[in-house]
N, C-alpha and C positions, 0 to 999 in steps of 0.2 A: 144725613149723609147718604152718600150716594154709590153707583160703581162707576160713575163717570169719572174718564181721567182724561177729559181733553183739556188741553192747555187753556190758561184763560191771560190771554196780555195786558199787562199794568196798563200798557199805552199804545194806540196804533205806531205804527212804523211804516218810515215815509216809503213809497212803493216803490217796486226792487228792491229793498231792503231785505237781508236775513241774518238771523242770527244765530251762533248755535246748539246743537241740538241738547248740549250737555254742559257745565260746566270742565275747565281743563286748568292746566296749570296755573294760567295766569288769576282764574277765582280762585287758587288757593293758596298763590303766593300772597296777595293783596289782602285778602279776607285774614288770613292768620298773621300779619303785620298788623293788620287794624287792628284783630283783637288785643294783641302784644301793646301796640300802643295807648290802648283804652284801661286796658292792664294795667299800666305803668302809674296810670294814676292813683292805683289802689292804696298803694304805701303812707298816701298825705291824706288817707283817711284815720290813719295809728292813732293813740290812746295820745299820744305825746307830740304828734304833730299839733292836733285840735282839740286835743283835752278830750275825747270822746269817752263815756264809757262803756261798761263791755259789751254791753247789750246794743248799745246804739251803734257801737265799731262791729258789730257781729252782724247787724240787721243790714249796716251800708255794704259788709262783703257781700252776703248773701243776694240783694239786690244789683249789687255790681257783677255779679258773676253770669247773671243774664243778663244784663244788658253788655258786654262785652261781646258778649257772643251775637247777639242782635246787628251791636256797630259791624262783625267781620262779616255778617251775614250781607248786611248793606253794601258794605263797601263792595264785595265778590259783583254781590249783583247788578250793581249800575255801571260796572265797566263795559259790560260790551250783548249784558242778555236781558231780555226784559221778559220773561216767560217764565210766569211761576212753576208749569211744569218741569219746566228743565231743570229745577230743586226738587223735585218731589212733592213741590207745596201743592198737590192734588186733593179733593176729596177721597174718603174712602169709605167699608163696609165697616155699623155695626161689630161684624164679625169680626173684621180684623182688629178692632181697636178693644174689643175682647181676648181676642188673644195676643196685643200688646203688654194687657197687663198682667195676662197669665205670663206671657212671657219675661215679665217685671218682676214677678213675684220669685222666678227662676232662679234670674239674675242674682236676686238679692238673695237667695240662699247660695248659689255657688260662689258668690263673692265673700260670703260669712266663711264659706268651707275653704277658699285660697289663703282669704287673711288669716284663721287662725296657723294653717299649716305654716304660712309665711312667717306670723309673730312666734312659730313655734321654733321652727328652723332657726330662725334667726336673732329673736330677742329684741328684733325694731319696733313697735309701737308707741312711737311717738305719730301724733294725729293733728297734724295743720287745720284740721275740721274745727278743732279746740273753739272758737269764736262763735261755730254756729250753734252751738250748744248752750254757747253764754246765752246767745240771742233767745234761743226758744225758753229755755227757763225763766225770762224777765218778765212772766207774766202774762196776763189774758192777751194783752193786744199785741205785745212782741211775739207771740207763742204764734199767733195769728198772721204778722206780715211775714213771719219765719215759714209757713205753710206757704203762703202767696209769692214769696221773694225765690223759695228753695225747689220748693214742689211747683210751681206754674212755669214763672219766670224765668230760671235758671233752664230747666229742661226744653223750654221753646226755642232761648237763645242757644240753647249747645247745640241742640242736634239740626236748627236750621244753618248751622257753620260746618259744624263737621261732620252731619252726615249729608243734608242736601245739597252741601259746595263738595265737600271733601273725595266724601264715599261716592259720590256720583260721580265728580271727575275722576278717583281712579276704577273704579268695575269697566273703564273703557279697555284694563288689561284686565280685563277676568274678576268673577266673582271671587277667587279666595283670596288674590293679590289684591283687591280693590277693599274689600269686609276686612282682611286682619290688618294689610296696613295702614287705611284710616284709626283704624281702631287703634293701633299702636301711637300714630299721630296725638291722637284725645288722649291716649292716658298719657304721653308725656307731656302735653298740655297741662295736665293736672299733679305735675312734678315730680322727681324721684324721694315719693318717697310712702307710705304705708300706701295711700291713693291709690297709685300707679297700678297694682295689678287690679284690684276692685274697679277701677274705669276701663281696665282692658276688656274683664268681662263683660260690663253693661255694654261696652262701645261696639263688640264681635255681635252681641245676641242685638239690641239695637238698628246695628246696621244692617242684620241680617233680615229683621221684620221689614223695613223700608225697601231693602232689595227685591223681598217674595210679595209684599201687597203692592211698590209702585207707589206708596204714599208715603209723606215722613212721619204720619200721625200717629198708627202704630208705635213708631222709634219713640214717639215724646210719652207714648204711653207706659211704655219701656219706664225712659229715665224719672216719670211721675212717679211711680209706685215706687225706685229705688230710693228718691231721694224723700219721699214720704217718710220712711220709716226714720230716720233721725230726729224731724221733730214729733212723732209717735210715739218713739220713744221716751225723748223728755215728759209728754205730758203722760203716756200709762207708768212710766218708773220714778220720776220726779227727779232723776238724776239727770245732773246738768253737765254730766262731762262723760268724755266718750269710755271714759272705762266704766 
């Protein structure tokens, strides 16, 4: 890795041509449809749609959950920009990608200290996660594409949707408006319900590494170390459900 952040284009562009400098509305109308729509298939992966069972219905969420993000990523970006920088998809420092995961490791403990206050306040802990946990406990090689599916996959496809489309078309109004209300976007992405504050946090501190390094890699480093810790946990406690 490098400090080089100059642009590198997928494809020449016929000359006079330009494109612009940033992602803006129209990447994140389009991009978050895609994802919705790629989404939408998730349901006719159920135990009773295809007979699946839990471990296999848990391994295709987890897998589908980056690649959804991937599809909105695509979609955003072949509408009108062909310049990975203009996502953030730059090289970066070493350094920073160090302190993405320190910043990862952050996340995941303030996100421990909202949810219990939240299941404390409130008495909600019910955990739509419930699947990926089936997944990781199914053994050596499920435990395994659960690491690759949850910890690689997933984190590449989110933050190259909603932080290199999202967060970057809105910081055109300002860092705080552009970091919490992406951030607000991602966790309702991830539904009303225990999730929702737990993604706020990763998505503010996230968004925030890719804002101050200029790269998204940091931000995946972010949501790697968060999302590490659930099949981590399966395999150091051998419990297979989130309580």
């Amino acid at each position: 890795m490098s400090t080089d952040h100059a642009d590198h284009s997928r494809q020449p562009a016929p000359a006079g041509t330009t494109f612009p400098a940033r992602p803006g509305w129209p990447e994140i109308v389009i991009g978050l449809l895609a994802m919705v729509a790629a989404g939408a298939v998730a349901p006719f992966f159920g135990p009773l749609e295809l007979e699946l069972d839990a471990v296999v219905y848990g391994l295709a969420l987890a897998a589908w959950s980056g690649i959804v993000g991937l599809v909105g990523f695509a979609a955003a970006a072949l509408i009108r920009i062909r310049s990975w920088g203009a996502f953030s998809v730059r090289r970066t420092t070493w350094r920073w990608m160090g302190i993405g995961a320190a910043a990862g490791v952050i996340a995941l403990v303030l996100k421990g200290v909202v949810n219990y206050a939240v299941i404390t306040l409130t008495g909600f802990d019910a955990n739509p996660q419930s699947p990926y946990y089936d997944a990781a406990g199914g053994g050596v090689l499920p435990l395994i594409l659960t690491f690759a599916f949850l910890s690689v996959l997933t984190p590449i496809g989110e933050e190259f949707l909603f932080r290199g489309v999202v967060t970057n078309a809105l910081l055109r109004y300002g860092p705080v408006v552009g970091v919490l209300s992406s951030s607000m976007i991602f966790a309702l992405f991830h539904g009303i319900n225990i999730v929702l504050p737990s993604a706020l946090v990763v998505g503010i501190i996230a968004a925030e590494s890719m804002r101050r390094s200029g790269s998204i890699w940091p931000a995946v480093a972010v949501h790697v170390v968060n999302n590490m810790a659930l099949p981590l946990f399966v395999l150091i406690t051998g419990n297979t459900g989130p309580g």
